[in-house]
NUZADO-84542 format. One record per residue (C-alpha): x, y, z; residue in three letters. Coordinates in steps of 0.001 Angstrom, whole numbers, plus 500000, padded with zeros to 6 digits. Each point is the difference from the previous one (the first is absolute). Layout:
<sites>
XYZALA
...
</sites>
This chain:
<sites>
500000500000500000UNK
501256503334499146UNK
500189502825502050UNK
499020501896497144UNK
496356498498499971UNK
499332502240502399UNK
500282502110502652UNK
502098499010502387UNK
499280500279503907UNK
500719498536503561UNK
502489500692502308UNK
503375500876498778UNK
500567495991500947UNK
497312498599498358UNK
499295501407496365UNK
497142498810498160UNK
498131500709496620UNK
496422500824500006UNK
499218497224498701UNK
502062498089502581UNK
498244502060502633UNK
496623498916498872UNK
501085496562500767UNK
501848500200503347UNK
496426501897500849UNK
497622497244498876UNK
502417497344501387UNK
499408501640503443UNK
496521500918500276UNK
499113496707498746UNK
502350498439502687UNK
498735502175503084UNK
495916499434498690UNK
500274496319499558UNK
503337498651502492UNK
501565498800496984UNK
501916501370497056UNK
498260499975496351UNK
501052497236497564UNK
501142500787496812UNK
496915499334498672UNK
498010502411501928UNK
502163502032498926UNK
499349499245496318UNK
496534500793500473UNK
500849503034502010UNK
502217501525497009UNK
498262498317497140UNK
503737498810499022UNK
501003496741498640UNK
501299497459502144UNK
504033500669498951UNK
499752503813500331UNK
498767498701503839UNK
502548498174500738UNK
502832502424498199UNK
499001502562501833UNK
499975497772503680UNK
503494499348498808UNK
501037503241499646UNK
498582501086503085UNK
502017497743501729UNK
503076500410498297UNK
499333503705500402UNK
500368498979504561UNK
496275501533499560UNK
497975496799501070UNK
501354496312500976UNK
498877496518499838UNK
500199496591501432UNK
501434497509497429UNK
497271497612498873UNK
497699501463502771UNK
496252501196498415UNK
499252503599500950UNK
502830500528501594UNK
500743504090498941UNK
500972502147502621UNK
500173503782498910UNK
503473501545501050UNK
498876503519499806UNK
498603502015503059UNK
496623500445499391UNK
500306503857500462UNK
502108499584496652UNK
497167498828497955UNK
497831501787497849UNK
496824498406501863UNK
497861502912500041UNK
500578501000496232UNK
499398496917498980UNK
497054499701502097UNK
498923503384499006UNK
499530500904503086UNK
500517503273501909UNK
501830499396503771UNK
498311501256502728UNK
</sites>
């Protein structure tokens, strides 16, 4: 993924497209609303993405320190990035209160 997809933002240590961003959000609000984290086919139907642009972009996540996983563990993403750092009310559209 390149940086220049996008915006970037985070924390000087954790830089992330918008794009990226948009994923490290929906990989934690899905997490904290249902005590697990999102497979990568919810989050195919999330994205309305093919199954390989999925699983590239889990990759790169990780590869990116952004999220980590469990080898051969289902649903095992953990989001790396403070969630002060995530752009979970523009995404949300929401206004903070």
């Amino acid at each position: 993924m390149s940086q220049n997809s996008g915006t970037a933002h985070g924390s000087s240590r954790h830089r992330f497209t918008q794009k990226q961003g948009h994923y490290l959000a929906f990989i934690h609000v899905y997490s904290r609303m249902f005590g697990r984290s999102p497979a990568e086919a919810d989050m195919q139907r999330h994205f309305r993405v093919t199954p390989p642009s999925i699983h590239q972009m889990v990759l790169t996540l990780e590869r990116a320190g952004l999220i980590r996983r469990q080898p051969g563990v289902a649903r095992s993403i953990e989001v790396l990035v403070p969630p002060h750092d995530l752009p979970i009310l523009d995404w949300l559209n929401a206004n903070p209160s």
